[in-house]
C-alpha positions as CSV (number, residue, x, y, z in Angstrom):
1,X,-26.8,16.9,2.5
2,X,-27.0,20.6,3.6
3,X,-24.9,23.2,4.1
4,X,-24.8,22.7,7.7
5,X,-24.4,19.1,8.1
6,X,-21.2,19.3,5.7
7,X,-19.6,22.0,7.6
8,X,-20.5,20.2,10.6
9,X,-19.1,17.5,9.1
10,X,-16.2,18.9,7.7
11,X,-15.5,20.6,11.2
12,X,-15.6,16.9,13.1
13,X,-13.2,16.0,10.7
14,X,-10.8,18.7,11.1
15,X,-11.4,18.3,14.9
16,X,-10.1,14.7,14.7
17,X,-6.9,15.6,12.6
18,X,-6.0,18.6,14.8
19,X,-2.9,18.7,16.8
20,X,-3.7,17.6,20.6
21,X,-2.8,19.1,24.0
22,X,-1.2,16.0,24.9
23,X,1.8,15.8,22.2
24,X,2.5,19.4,23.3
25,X,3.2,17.7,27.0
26,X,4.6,14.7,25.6
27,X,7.5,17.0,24.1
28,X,7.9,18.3,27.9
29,X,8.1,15.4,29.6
30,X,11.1,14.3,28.5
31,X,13.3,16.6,26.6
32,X,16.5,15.4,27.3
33,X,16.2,12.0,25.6
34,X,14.3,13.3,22.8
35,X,17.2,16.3,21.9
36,X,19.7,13.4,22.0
37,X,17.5,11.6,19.5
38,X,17.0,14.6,17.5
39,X,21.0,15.1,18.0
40,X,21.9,11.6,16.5
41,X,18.8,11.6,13.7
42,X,19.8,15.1,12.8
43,X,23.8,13.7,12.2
44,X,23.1,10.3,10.2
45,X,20.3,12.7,8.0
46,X,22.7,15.4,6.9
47,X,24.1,13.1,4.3
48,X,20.8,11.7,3.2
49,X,19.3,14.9,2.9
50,X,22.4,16.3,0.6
51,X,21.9,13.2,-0.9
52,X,18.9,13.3,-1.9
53,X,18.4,16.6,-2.9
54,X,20.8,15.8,-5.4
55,X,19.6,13.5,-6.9
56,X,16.1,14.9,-7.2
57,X,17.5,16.8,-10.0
58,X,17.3,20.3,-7.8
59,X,20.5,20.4,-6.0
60,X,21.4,19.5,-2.4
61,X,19.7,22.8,-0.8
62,X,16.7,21.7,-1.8
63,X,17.3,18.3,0.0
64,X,18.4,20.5,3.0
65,X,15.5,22.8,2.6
66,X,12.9,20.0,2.8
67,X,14.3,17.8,6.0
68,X,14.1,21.1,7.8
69,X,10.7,22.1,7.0
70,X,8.6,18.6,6.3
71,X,11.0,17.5,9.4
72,X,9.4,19.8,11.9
73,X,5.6,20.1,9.7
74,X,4.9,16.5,10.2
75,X,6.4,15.9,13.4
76,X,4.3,18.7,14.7
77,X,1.1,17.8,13.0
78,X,1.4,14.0,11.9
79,X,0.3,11.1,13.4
80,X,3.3,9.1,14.8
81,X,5.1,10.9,17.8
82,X,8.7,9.5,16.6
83,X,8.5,9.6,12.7
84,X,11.3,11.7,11.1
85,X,10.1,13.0,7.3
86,X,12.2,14.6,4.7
87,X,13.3,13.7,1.5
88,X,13.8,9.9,0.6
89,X,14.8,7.8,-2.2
90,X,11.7,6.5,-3.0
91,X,10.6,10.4,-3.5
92,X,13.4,11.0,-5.9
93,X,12.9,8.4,-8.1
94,X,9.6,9.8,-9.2
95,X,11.2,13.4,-9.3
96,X,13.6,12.6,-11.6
97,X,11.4,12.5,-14.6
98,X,9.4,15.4,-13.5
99,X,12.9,17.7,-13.0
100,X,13.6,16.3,-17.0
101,X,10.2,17.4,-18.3
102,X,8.5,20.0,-16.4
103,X,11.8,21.7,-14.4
104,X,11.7,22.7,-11.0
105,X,8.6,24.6,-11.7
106,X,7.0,21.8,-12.2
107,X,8.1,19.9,-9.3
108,X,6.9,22.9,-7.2
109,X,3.2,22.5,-8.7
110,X,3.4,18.5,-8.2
111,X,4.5,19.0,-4.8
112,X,2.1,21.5,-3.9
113,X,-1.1,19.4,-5.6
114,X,0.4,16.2,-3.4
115,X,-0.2,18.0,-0.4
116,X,-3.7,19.3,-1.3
117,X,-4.3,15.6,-2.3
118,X,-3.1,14.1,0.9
119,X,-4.7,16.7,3.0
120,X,-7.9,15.4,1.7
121,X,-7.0,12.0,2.2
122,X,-6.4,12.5,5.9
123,X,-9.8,14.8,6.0
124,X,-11.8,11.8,3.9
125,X,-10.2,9.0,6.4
126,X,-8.3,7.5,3.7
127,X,-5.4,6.0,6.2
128,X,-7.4,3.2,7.4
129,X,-7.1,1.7,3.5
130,X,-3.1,1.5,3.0
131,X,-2.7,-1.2,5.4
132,X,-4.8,-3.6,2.8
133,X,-2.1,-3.3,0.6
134,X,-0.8,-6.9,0.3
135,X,2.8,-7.7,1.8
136,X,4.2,-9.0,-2.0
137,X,3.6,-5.7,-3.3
138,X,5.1,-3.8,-0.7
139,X,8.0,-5.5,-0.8
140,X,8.6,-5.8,-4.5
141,X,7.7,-2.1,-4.8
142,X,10.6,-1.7,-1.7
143,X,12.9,-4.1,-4.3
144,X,12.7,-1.9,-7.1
145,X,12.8,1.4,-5.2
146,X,16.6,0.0,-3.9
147,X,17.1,-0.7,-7.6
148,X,16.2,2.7,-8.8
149,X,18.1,4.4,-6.3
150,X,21.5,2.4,-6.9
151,X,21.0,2.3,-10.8
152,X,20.5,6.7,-10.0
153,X,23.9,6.9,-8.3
154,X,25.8,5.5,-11.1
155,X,26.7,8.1,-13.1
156,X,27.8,9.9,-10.5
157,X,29.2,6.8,-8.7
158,X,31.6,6.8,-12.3
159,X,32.3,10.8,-12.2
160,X,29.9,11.5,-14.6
161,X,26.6,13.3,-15.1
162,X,22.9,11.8,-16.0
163,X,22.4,11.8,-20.0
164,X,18.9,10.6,-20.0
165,X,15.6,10.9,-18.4
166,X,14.8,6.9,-17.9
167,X,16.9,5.6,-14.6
168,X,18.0,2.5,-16.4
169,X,19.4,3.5,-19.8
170,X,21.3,6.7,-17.7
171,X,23.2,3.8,-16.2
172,X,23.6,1.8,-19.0
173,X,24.8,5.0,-20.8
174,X,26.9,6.2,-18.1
175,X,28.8,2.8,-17.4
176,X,29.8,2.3,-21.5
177,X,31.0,6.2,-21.9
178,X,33.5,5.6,-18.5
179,X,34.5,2.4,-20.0
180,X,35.2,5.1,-23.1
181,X,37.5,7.2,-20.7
182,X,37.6,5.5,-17.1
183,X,38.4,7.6,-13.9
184,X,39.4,5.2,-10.9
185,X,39.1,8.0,-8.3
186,X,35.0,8.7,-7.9
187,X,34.5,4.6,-8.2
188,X,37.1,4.2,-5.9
189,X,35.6,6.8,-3.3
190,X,31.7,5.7,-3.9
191,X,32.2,1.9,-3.2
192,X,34.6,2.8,-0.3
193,X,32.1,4.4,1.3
194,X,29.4,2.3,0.8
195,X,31.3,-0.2,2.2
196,X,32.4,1.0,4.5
197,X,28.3,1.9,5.4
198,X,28.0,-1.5,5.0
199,X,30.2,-3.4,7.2
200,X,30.6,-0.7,10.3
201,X,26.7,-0.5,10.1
202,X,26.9,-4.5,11.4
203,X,29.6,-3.9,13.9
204,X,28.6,-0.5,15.5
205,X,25.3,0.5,14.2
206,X,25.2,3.1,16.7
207,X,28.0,5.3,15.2
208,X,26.6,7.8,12.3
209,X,28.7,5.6,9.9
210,X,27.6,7.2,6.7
211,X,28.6,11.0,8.3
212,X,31.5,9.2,9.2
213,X,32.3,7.8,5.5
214,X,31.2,11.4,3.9
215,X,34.2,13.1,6.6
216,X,36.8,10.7,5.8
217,X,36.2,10.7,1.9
218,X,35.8,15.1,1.9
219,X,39.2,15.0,3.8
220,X,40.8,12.2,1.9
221,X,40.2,14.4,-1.6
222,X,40.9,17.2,-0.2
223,X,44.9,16.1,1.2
224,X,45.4,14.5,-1.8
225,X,43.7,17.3,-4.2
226,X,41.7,14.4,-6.1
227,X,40.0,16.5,-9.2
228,X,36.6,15.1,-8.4
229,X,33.1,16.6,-8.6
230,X,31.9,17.8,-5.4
231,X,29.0,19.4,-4.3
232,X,29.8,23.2,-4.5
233,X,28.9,26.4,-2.6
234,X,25.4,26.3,-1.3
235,X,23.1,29.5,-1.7
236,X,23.6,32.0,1.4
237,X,19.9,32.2,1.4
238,X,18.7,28.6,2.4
239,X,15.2,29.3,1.9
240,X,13.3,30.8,-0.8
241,X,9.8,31.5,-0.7
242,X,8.3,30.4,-4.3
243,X,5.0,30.9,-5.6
244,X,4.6,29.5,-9.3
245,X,2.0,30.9,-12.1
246,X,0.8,28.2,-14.0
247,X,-1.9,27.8,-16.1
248,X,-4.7,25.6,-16.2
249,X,-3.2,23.2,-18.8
250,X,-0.1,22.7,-16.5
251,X,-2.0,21.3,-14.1
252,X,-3.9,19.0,-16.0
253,X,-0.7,17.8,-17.2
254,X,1.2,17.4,-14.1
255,X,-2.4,15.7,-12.2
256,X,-1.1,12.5,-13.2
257,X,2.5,12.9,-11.6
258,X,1.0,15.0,-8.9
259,X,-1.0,11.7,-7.7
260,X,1.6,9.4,-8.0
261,X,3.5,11.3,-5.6
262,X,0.8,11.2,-3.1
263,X,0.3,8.2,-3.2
264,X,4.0,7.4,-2.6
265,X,3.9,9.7,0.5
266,X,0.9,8.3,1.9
267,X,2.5,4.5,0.9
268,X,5.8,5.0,2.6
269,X,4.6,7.5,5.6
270,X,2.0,4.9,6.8
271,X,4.5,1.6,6.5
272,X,6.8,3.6,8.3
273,X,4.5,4.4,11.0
274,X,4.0,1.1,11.1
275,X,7.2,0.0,11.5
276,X,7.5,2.9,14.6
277,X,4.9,1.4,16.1
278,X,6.8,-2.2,16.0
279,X,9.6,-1.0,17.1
280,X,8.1,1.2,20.3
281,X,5.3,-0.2,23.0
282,X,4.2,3.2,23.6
283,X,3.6,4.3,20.7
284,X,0.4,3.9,18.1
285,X,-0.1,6.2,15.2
286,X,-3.2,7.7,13.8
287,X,-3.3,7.1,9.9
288,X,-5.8,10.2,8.8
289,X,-3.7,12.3,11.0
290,X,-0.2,11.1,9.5
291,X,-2.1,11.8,6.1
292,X,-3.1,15.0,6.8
293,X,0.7,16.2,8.3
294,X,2.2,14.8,5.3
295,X,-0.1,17.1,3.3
296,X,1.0,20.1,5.1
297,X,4.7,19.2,4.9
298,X,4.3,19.1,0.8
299,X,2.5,22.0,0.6
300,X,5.4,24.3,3.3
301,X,8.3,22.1,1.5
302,X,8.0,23.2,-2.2
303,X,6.8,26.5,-1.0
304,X,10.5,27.8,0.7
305,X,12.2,25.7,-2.3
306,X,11.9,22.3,-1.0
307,X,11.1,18.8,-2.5
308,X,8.0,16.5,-2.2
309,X,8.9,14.9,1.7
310,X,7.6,11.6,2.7
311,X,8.3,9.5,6.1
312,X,11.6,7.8,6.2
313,X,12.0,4.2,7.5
314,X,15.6,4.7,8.3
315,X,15.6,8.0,9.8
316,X,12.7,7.3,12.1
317,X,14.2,3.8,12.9
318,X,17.3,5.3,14.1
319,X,15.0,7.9,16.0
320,X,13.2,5.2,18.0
321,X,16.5,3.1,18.8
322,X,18.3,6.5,19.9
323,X,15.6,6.8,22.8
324,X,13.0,9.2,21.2
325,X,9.8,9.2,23.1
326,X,7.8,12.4,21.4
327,X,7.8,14.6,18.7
328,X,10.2,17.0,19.9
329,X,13.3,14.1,18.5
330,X,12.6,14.9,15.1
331,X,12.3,18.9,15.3
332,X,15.5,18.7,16.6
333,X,16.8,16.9,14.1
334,X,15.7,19.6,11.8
335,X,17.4,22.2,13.8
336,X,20.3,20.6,14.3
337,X,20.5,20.0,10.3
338,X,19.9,23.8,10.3
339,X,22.3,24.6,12.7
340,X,24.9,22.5,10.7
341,X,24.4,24.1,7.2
342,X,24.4,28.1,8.2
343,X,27.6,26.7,10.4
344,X,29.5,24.5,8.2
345,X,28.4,25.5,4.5
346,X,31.6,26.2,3.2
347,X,32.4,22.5,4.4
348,X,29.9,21.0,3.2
349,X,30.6,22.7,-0.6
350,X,33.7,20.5,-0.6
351,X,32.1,16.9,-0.4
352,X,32.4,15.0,-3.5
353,X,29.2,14.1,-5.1
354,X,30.9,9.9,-5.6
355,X,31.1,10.0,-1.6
356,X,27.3,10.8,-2.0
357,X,27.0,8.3,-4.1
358,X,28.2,5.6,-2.3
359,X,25.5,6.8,0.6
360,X,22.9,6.6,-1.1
361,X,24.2,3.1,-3.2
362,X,24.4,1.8,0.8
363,X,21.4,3.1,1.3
364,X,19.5,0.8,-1.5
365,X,21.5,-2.3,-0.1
366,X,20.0,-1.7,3.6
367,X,16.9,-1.5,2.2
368,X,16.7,-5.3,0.9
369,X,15.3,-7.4,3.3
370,X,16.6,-10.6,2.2
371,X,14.8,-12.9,4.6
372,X,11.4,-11.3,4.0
373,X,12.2,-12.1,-0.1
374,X,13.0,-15.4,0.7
375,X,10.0,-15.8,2.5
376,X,7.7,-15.0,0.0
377,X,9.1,-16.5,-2.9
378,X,8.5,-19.8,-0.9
379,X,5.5,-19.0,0.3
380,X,3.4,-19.6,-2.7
381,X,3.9,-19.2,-6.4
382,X,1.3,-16.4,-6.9
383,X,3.1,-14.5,-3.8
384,X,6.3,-14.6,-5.8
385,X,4.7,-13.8,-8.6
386,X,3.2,-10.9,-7.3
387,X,6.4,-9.9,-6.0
388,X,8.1,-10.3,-9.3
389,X,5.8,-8.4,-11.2
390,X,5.8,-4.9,-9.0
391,X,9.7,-5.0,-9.1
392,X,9.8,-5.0,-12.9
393,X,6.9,-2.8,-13.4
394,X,8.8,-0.3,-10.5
395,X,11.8,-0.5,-11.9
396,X,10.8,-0.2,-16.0
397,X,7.3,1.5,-15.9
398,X,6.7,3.9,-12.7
399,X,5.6,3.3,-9.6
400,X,2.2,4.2,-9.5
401,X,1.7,2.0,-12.1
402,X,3.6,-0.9,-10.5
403,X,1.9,-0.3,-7.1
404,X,-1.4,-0.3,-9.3
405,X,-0.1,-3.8,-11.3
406,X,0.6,-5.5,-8.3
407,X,-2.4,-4.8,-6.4
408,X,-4.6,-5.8,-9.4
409,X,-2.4,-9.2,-9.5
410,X,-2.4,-9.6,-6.1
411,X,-6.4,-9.2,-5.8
412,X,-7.2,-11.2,-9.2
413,X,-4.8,-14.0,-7.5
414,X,-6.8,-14.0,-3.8
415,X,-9.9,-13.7,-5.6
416,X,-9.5,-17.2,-7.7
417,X,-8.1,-18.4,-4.4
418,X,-11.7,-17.6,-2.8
419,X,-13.4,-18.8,-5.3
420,X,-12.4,-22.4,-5.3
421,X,-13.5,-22.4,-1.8
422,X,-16.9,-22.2,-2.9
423,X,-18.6,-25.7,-3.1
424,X,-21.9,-27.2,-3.4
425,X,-22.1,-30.4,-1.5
426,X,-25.4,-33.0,-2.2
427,X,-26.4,-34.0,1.2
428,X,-28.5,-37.3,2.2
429,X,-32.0,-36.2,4.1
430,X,-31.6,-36.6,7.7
431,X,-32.3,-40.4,8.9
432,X,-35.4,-38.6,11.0
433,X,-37.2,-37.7,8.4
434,X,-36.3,-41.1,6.7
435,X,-38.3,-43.3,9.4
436,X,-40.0,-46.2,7.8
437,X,-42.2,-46.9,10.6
438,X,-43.6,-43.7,11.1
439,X,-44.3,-42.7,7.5
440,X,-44.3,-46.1,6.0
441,X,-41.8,-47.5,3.9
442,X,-43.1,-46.5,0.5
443,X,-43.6,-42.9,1.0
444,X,-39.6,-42.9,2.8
445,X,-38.8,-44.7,-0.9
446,X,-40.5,-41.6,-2.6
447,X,-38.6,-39.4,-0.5
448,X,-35.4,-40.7,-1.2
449,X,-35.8,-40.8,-5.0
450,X,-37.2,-37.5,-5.6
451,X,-36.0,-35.2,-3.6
452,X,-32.6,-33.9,-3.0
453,X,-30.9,-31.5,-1.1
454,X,-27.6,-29.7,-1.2
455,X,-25.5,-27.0,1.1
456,X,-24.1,-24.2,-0.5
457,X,-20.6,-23.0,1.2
458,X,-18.6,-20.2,1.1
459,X,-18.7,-16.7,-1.4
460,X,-21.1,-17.2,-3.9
461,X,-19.8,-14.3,-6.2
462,X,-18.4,-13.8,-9.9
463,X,-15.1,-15.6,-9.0
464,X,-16.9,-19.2,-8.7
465,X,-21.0,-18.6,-8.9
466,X,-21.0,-20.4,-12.4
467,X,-18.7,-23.2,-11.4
468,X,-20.3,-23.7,-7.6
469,X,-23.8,-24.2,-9.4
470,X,-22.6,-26.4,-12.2
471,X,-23.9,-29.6,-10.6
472,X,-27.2,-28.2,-10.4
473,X,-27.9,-27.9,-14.0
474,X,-27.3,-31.4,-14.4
475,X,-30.2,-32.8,-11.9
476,X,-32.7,-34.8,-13.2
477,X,-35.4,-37.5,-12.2
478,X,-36.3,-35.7,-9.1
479,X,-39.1,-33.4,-7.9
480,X,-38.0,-31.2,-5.5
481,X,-34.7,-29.4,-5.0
482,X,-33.8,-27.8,-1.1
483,X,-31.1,-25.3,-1.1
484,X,-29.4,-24.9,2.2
485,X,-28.2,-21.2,2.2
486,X,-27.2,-20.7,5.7
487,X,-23.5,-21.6,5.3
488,X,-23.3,-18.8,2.3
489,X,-20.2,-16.1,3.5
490,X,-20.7,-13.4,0.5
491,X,-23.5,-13.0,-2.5
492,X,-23.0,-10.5,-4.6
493,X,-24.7,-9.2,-7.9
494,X,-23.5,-11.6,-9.6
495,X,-23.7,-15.0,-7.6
496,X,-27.6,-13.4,-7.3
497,X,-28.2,-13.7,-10.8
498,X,-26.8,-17.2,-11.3
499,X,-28.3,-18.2,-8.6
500,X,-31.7,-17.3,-10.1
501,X,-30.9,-18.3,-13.4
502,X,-30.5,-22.1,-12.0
503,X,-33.6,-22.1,-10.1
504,X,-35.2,-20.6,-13.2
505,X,-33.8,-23.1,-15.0
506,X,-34.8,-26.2,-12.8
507,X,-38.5,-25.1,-12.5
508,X,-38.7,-25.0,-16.2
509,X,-38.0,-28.2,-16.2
510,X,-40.7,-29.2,-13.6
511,X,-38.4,-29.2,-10.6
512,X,-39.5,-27.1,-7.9
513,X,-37.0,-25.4,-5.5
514,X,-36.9,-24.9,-2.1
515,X,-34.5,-22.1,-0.2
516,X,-33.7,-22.8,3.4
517,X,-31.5,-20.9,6.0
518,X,-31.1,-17.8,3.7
519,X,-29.0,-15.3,5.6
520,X,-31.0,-12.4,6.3
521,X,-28.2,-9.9,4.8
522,X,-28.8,-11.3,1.3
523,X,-32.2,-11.0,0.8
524,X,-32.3,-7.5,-1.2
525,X,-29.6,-8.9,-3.2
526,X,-31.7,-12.2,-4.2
527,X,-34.9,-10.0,-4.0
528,X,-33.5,-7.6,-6.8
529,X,-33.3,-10.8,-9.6
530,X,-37.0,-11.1,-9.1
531,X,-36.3,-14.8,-8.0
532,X,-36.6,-14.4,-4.0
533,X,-40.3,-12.5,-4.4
534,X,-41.2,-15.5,-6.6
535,X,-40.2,-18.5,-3.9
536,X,-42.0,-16.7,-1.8
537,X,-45.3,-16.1,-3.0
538,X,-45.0,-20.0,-3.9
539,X,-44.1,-20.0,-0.2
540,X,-40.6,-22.3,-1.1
541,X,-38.7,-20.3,1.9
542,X,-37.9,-21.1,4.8
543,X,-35.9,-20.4,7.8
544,X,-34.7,-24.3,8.7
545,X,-34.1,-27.3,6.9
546,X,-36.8,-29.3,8.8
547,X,-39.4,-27.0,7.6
548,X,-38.3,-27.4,3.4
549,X,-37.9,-31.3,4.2
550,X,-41.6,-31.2,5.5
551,X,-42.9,-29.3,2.9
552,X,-40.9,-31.6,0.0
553,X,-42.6,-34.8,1.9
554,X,-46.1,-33.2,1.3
555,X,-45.1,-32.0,-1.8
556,X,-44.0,-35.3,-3.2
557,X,-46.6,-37.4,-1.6
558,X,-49.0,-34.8,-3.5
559,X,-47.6,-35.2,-7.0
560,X,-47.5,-39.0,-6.2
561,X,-50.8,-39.1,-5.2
562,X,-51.7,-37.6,-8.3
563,X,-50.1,-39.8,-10.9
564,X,-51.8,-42.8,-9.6
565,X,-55.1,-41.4,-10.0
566,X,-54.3,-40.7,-13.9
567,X,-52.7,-43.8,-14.9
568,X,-54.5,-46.0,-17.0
569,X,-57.2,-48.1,-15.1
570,X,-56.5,-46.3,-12.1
């Protein structure tokens, strides 16, 4: 390719990404319903955003920090006109391990890689791919996020503080040192408020419940002085430009982590956009572009001392149901969680980190879907399987790996199921071609004895070439062999090479082979073994049936014709 074609290329692309003309009117037409969006997403996300900033590991201003900026980034150059993006549980679950190891240095170079990553994703037209991801995977990955998250807020769901890297064994650790010394007070305000999330979520899901909790429980402790652990004065500066100096080894090192957040974004943007689109008639997102705002809102979001950002299902669900219509719903939201913070930080320093807690532990709850796990555990055994596996490989491994697991299960699983769906059927020779009185009875006899034909159907590839063809091996006491192709759905390298092996196999042993009805789009694949080049020059192709039935009647008549003349006294 030369220079010009890739920038020409390159240029399309960015072309196709680029913010439009039309979201800019969108945002015009109707400002009133999308500022009372942006007014009720910007209230139920102040929590969340504290929340989660928390328990990144970096503190709630960082949380703050990136709802503002990935909040109005990838509204203004995503792909979905009412997504809301910030920081989400999902996210912090991976950034726990990288706050332990690397500090929030490293989490600024991981964040910043995930955006260069993502922008090439969106640039490459990598969107398109994410919806292949089967549904068992995405919803045991979804299972053991909500694990994660709850099993997170337990230490400080007891009044204590994280002791070790690993999600699991801080919880376990956490819940046998209260038992050492317990403190009623932070248990009793976490699982009030997350029940209280719980139940007036059902009732009057259009009240900012968890704000709601967070008030009650800051002025509760505060009336009744309860020594708890809140979350302390915020920095007057909110944002912080940071630029990090690592070296080349870092980022090595941190490539790994750096991807797995990516693909995390990309995951959890694109199934929420999905989920937008469910939820509102009007509105259809573009994957490359989501990819590529994403991109941009990791690489502004570490920058001014932010977190990696990703979509979030419940913000942007609460976005569509609140009226939003354009893109303008979800940069309000991050000005009014702007607005709120330089207003109300001394307020929000007093809000215990258990009422946090319990949001977040509410959070984890909402995001089982019961029915859908019922669902597929029914469905099939593999399904639940499937689903099983990406849970427990989420919630003990990591969740690129589990993603990766489940995928690799999922595919292995529909691949077996394709390959017992190919089949090789014998098939008797059309009555026409069987008619005594036009071709006498003896030489209909000959045909019936020695020659046989049998369909091939469905994917002839490594999953079930070996086992389809089986039956062939084992033919004997007959001349001629037809091969009716045209019912063939895949052949790959593999089903090729069997493929000739068997025909290979049956001439050595004096049977000669006809192909009929092979599909065009195979040809260089068979042509590649050798095998297809060979038929032909023994002209043994053909396009019909009819025409490999005449030729096996010649054929046979032929050999037939010439052991009588060399028997004994003939």
């Amino acid at each position: 390719m030369s220079t010009d074609t890739a920038r020409r290329a390159v240029m399309e692309r960015l072309d196709a990404v680029r913010p439009r003309s039309r979201d800019l009117r969108a945002m015009v037409a109707t400002p009133r319903q999308d500022v009372l969006a942006g007014v009720t997403v910007g209230v139920v996300a102040l929590p969340l955003a504290l929340a989660f900033g928390i328990a990144s590991g970096l503190g709630a201003t960082a949380g703050l920090v990136t709802a503002v900026v990935a909040g109005v980034v990838a509204a203004l150059f995503g792909g979905s006109h009412v997504q809301v993006s910030g920081p989400t549980g999902a996210m912090t679950v991976v950034l726990v391990p990288i706050v332990a190891t690397h500090g929030a240095e490293g989490v600024l170079v991981v964040g910043l890689m995930a955006g260069v990553i993502l922008v090439v994703m969106g640039l490459a037209g990598a969107g398109r791919y994410v919806r292949f991801i089967p549904l068992p995977v995405i919803e045991g990955f979804t299972l053991g996020i909500a694990a994660l998250i709850a099993l997170q807020q337990v230490p400080s769901a007891l009044g204590l503080s994280a002791r070790h890297e690993h999600v699991v064994v801080s919880a376990v650790a956490a819940v046998l040192e209260w038992f050492g010394s317990p403190d009623l007070a932070p248990v009793a305000i976490s699982v009030g408020v997350a029940a209280a999330i719980l139940v007036l979520s059902r009732l009057r899901p259009a009240v900012p419940v968890a704000l709601l909790g967070v008030v009650v429980a800051t002025v509760a402790v505060r009336l009744a002085d309860v020594p708890v652990e809140t979350i302390g004065a915020l920095p007057e500066r909110l944002f912080s430009l940071s630029v990090p100096s690592v070296s080349w080894g870092d980022l090595r090192v941190l490539a790994v982590p750096a991807v797995a957040v990516a693909a995390l974004a990309a995951l959890e943007s694109l199934l929420s956009a999905t989920v937008a689109d469910a939820m509102s008639v009007s509105s259809r997102h573009d994957p490359d572009r989501e990819l590529f705002g994403q991109g941009l809102a990791n690489l502004a979001s570490p920058l001014l001392g932010g977190i990696p950002a990703t979509a979030a299902i419940a913000r942007t669900a609460v976005n569509v149901r609140s009226g939003a219509r354009s893109r303008l719903a979800a940069v309000v939201h991050s000005l009014v969680l702007l607005v709120v913070v330089l207003a109300l930080n001394d307020v929000v320093a007093w809000i215990p980190l258990a009422a946090l807690a319990g949001v977040l532990i509410a959070t984890a709850v909402r995001m089982i879907e019961v029915s859908s796990l019922r669902a597929l555990a029914r469905a099939s055994r593999g399904d639940a399987a499937v689903l099983g596996l990406t849970f427990l490989a989420t919630v003990v491994l990591d969740l690129a790996t589990a993603v990766v697991l489940g995928i690799v299960t999922a595919g292995g699983l529909a691949l077996r199921q394709l390959a017992r769906t190919t089949a090789l059927y014998e098939e008797s020779l059309p009555q026409k071609y069987l008619d005594e009185e036009e071709h006498g009875a003896q030489e209909t006899a000959l045909l019936r004895e020695r020659v046989v034909a049998y369909r091939l159907e469905g994917p002839l590839f490594f999953g079930g070439a070996h086992t389809a063809l089986l039956e062939l091996t084992e033919v004997s006491d007959v001349k001629v062999v037809i091969l009716r192709m045209s019912h063939v759905s895949t052949l790959d390298a593999t089903g090729a090479a069997v493929l000739a092996d068997t025909i290979r196999s049956l001439e050595a042993r004096g049977v000669t082979v006809l192909l009929s009805g092979m599909p065009q789009r195979f040809v260089p694949r068979l042509a590649a073994t050798g095998i297809h080049q060979h038929l032909v020059t023994l002209k043994h192709v053909f396009d019909s049936t009819p025409e490999a039935i005449a030729h096996a009647r010649r054929h046979v008549a032929r050999d037939h014709h010439h052991e009588e003349g060399v028997r004994p006294g003939g």
